[in-house]
N, C-alpha and C positions, 0 to 999 in steps of 0.2 A: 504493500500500500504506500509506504514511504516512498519508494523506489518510482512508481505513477505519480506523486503528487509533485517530487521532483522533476521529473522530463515532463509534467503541465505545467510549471512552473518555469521553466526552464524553455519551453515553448512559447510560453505568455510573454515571453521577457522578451527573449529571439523576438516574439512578433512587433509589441513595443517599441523597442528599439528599431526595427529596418522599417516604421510606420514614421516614428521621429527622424529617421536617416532622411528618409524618402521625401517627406515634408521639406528637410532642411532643401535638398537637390532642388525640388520643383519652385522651389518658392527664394531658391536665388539666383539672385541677377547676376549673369555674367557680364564683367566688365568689358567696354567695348574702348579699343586705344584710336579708334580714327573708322570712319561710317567703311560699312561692309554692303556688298550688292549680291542678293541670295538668288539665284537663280530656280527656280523649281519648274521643270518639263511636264508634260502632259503624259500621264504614265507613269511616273516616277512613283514607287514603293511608298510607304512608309519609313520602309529599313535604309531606303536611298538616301530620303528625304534626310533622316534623322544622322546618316554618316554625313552626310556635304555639311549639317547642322553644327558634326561635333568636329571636324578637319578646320572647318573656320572661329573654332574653339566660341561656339556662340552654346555648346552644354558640355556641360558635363560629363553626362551617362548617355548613352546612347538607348541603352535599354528601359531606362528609367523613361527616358523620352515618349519612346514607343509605347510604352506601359499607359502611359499619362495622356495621350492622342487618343489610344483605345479606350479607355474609361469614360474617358469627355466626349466620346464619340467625333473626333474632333478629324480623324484624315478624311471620311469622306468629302469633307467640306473643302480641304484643302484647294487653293484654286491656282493652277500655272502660271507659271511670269515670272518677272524679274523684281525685287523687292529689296529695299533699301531699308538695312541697319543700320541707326545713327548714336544709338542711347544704350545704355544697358539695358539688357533683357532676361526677363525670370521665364520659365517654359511658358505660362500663360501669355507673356508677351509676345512671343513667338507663334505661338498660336492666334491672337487675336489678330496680326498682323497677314499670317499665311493667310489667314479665312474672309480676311477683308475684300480682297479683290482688288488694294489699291496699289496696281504696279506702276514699278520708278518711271515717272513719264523721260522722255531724253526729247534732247533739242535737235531740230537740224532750221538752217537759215538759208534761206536765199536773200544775196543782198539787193537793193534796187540797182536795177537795169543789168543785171542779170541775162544773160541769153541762154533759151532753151537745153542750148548742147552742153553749154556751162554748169546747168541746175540738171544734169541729166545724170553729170559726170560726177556730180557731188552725191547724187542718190546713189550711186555706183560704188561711191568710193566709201559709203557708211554700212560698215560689217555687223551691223545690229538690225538693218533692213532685208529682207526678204524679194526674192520673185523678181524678173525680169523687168525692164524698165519698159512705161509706156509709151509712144509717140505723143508729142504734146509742141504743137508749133512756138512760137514765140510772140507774148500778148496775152498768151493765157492763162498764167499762174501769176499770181501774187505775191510778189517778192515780200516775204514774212516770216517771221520762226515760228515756225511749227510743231506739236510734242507729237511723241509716239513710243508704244512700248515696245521692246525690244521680241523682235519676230513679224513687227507688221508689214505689208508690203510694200512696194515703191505705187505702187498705183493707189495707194489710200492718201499716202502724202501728199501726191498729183491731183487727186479728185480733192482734199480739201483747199488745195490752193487753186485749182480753179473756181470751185465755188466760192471764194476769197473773192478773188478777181470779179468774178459774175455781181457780187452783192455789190464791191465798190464801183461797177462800172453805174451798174444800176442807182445807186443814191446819187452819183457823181453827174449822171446826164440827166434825171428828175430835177435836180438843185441848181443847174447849171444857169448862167448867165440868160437875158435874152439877146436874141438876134445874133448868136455865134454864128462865124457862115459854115459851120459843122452839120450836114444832111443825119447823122447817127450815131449811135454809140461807139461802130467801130472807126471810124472818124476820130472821134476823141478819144481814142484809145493807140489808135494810128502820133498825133499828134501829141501825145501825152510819152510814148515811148523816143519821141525827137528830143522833147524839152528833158528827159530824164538824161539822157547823152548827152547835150549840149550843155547841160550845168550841173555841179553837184555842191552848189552852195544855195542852201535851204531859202533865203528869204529872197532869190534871184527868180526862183523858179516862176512864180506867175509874171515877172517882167519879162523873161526869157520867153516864156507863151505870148503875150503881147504882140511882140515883135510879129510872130510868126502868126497872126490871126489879122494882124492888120495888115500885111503881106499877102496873106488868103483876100480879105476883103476887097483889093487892089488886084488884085488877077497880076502879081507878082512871083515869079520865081521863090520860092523859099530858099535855097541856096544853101544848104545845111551839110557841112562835111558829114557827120554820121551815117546820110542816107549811101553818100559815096562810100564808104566803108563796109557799111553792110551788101552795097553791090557787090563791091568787090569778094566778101569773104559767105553771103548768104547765111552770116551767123551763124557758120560752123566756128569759128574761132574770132581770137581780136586780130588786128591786123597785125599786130608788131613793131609797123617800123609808120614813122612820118610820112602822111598823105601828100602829095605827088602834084604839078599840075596836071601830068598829063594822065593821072587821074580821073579828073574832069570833064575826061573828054568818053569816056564808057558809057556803049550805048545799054543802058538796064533803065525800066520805069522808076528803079529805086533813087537815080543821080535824078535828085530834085536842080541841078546847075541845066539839067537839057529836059527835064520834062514839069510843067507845071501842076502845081495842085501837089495832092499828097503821094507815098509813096501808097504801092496797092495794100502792103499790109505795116504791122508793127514791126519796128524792129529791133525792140527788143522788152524783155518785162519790165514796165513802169510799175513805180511803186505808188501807192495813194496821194500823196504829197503833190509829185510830177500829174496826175489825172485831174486831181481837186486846181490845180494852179491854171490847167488848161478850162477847167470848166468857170474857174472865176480869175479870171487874166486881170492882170493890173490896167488902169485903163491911160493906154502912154501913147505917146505920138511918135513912137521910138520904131523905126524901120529897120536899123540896121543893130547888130554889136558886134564885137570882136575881144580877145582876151585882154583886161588890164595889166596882167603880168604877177597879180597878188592873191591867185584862183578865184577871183571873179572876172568880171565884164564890163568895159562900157560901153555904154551905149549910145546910138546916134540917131537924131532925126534926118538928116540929110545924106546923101553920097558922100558933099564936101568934111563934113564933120566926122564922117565913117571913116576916111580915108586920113586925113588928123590924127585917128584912133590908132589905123592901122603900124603909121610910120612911128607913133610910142610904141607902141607891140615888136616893132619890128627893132627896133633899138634895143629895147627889153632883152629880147630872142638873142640878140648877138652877144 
């Protein structure tokens, strides 16, 4: 009798204690020295889950783990993706985090005026994207940063920068000026892709437009080096080297120097700024500009005062 009351005793105690053990484990925080990104695949075990768990020394017990998932009913809930440790974590924390659903969103950007093969190359070149790249001309996405979890496609990131684009064309041509000599959206989406190339200093951009809607007004040449550039290169690439005169002289609809009006399409992704500035242009008497030499512009109302411009510019240059 002695002998049984001891190994139940002795059993009560064993059980006590690895109850107190157990407790101690589940209910402490592993200390975190700098944020961790947990990965969990579709498929992935419990037993997977809880090794990749303890390799990134985010437990303790791996078994203890497992034990504690199963009790709390808590792997089937489990949900795939990529997830971000930044704090210390006790199992529960680790659990409430798996089960949420809120995986590390990641950035990718297109900057403005951007060209297609450019934003093509960059989808290409992010190893956290998925699937083959879509055809997508140039005009149609909206140069923006964008999130996405890691395994999404390149086509989800293209469809919501189009949709980007579609919204702001859309507010951009509703809100727009009256009596622009712009027949359409793609018009100003055309002309909004010049003005984003031709400046990249912020509060230039609707004088920039100006010029070039009073030159439309005037059944004027636009004269715009970028359309030549895009002739030349069809926005496969930049050009590389200094535009040419005899540049100028290439017969494509895009050399706005030999063909009047705009070029047939955009050329290249304007960002909101460069669309808004065309849709509300400054209101200037300004036909001409040429570089100041200090990454902006001046600008001219006459030939004679253009040409004034020009020989600062060209002094500059040398």
């Amino acid at each position: 009798m002695k002998k049984l009351l001891f190994l139940f005793l002795l059993g009560l105690g064993t059980a006590v204690f690895l109850f107190f053990y157990a407790t101690q484990i589940i209910s402490q925080k592993q200390h975190i020295t700098e944020p961790l990104l947990i990965q969990v695949n579709s498929g992935d075990s419990l037993k997977t889950i809880a090794e990749n768990l303890h390799r990134e020394k985010l437990i303790s017990n791996t078994a203890y783990f497992i034990l504690y998932a199963k009790i709390n009913k808590i792997y089937p809930k489990i949900k795939a993706g990529e997830y971000l440790i930044d704090k210390d974590v006790s199992f529960k924390d680790l659990a409430d985090t798996l089960t949420s659903g809120k995986v590390y969103m990641r950035k990718i950007t297109f900057p403005e005026g951007i060209l297609s093969a450019q934003a093509a190359e960059t989808l290409l070149n992010n190893e956290f994207l998925e699937d083959d790249i879509p055809d997508f001309a140039d005009g149609e996405i909206l140069p923006e940063t964008y999130t996405f979890s890691r395994g999404d496609s390149r086509q989800k990131i293209i469809n919501q920068a189009k949709q980007a684009m579609i919204k702001t064309l859309d507010m951009a041509w509703n809100e727009r000026d009256a009596d622009l000599p712009l027949k359409n959206k793609q018009e100003m989406l055309i002309l909004a892709s010049i003005v984003e190339k031709e400046t990249g200093v912020a509060f230039e951009r609707p004088r920039v437009a100006s010029v070039f809607i009073n030159r439309l007004r005037q059944g004027m040449l636009l004269q715009t080096d970028p359309t030549v550039i895009y002739a030349l290169t069809l926005g496969k690439t930049e050009l590389k080297r200094p535009l040419l005169r005899r540049d100028l002289e290439i017969d494509s609809p895009y050399n706005t120097y030999k063909y009047s009006g705009l070029p047939p399409s955009p050329i290249c992704n304007p960002g909101k700024a460069a669309i808004m500035a065309v849709a509300h242009p400054d209101k200037t008497p300004y036909l001409y500009f040429v570089a100041s030499g200090n990454g902006g512009h001046n600008f001219a109302r006459t030939l004679a005062e253009h040409n004034k411009n020009v020989s600062k510019w060209r002094k500059i240059a040398k």
